[in-house]
C-alpha positions in Angstrom: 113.2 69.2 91.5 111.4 71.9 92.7 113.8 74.4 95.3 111.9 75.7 98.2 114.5 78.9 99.8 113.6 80.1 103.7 116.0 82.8 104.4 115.3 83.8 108.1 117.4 86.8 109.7 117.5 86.3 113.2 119.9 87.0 115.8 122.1 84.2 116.9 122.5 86.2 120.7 119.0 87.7 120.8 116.7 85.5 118.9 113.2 86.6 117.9 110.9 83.9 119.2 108.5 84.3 116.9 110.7 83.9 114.3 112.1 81.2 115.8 109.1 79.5 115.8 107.9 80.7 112.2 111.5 78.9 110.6 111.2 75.5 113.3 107.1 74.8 112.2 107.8 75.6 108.5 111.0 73.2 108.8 109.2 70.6 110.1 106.1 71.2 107.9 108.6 70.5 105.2 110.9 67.9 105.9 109.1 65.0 105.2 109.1 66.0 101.9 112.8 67.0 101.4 113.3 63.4 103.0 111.2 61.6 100.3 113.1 64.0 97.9 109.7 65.5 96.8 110.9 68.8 97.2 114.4 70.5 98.0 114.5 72.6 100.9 116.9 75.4 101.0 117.1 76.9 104.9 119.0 79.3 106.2 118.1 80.8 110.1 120.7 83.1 109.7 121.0 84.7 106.8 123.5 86.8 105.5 124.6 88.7 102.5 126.3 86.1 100.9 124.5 83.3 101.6 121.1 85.1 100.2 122.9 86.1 96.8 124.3 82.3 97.2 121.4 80.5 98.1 119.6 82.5 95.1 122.3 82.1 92.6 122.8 78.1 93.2 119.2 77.5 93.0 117.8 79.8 90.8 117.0 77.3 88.1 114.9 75.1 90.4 113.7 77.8 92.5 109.8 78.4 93.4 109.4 79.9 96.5 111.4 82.6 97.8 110.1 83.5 101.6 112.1 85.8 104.1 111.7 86.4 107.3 113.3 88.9 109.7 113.5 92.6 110.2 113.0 94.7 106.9 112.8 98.7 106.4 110.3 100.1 103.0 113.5 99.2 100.6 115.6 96.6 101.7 116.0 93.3 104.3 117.9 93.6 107.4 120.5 90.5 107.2 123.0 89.3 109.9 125.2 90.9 108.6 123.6 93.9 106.6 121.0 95.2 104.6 120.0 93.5 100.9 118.4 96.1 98.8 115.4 95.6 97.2 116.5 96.5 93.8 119.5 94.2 94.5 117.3 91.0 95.3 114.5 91.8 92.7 117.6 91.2 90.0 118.1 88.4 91.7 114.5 86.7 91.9 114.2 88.1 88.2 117.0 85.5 87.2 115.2 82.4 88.8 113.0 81.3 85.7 110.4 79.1 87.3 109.9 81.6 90.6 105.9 81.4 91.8 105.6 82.7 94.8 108.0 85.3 97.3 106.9 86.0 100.7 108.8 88.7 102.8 107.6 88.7 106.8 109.6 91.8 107.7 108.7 94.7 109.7 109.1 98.4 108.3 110.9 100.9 110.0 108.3 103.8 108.7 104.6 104.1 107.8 103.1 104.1 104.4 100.0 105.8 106.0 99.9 109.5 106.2 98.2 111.0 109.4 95.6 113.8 109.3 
């Protein structure tokens, strides 16, 4: 069955309500389908180290769609509980054979653009 994995990295005492909304719609976009066991649905709202490299390891077999959501700098993800390097979670993705699609929604912390 095909694993869909929302990792969201909000803030348990200061929650971003965008992000809030973002991981509620895309829940109940999704349920239905977890319910009829169409799809499974992997969601975490607040993610953390251990549950990313978790989440990815358990379901990497099965695992489509990777989409993350939460504060992010140019080389890693900002988690609960720390930061996941991007180097670190491309090895991770890499292992999930049947991966079509990763989404980060992250901010950066500095510009790729260079100013005149």
């Amino acid at each position: 069955m095909d694993a869909l994995y929302f990792a969201f990295a909000n803030q348990p005492s200061s929650p971003l309500p965008e992000l809030t909304r973002e991981d509620a719609e895309i829940i109940q976009l999704l349920e239905p389908l977890a319910a009829n066991d169409q799809l499974k649905l992997v969601h975490d709202s607040f993610t953390t180290l251990k549950t990313l490299a978790n989440n990815i390891d358990n379901w990497k077999e099965n695992l489509v769609l990777f989409h993350f959501g939460g504060h992010a700098g140019p080389n890693q993800l900002d988690l609960l509980d720390g930061s996941a390097k991007s180097r670190g979670i491309i090895a991770l993705l890499e292992e999930c054979p049947r991966l079509q699609l990763v989404v980060l929604n992250g901010c950066a912390t500095r510009s790729y653009l260079k100013t005149a």
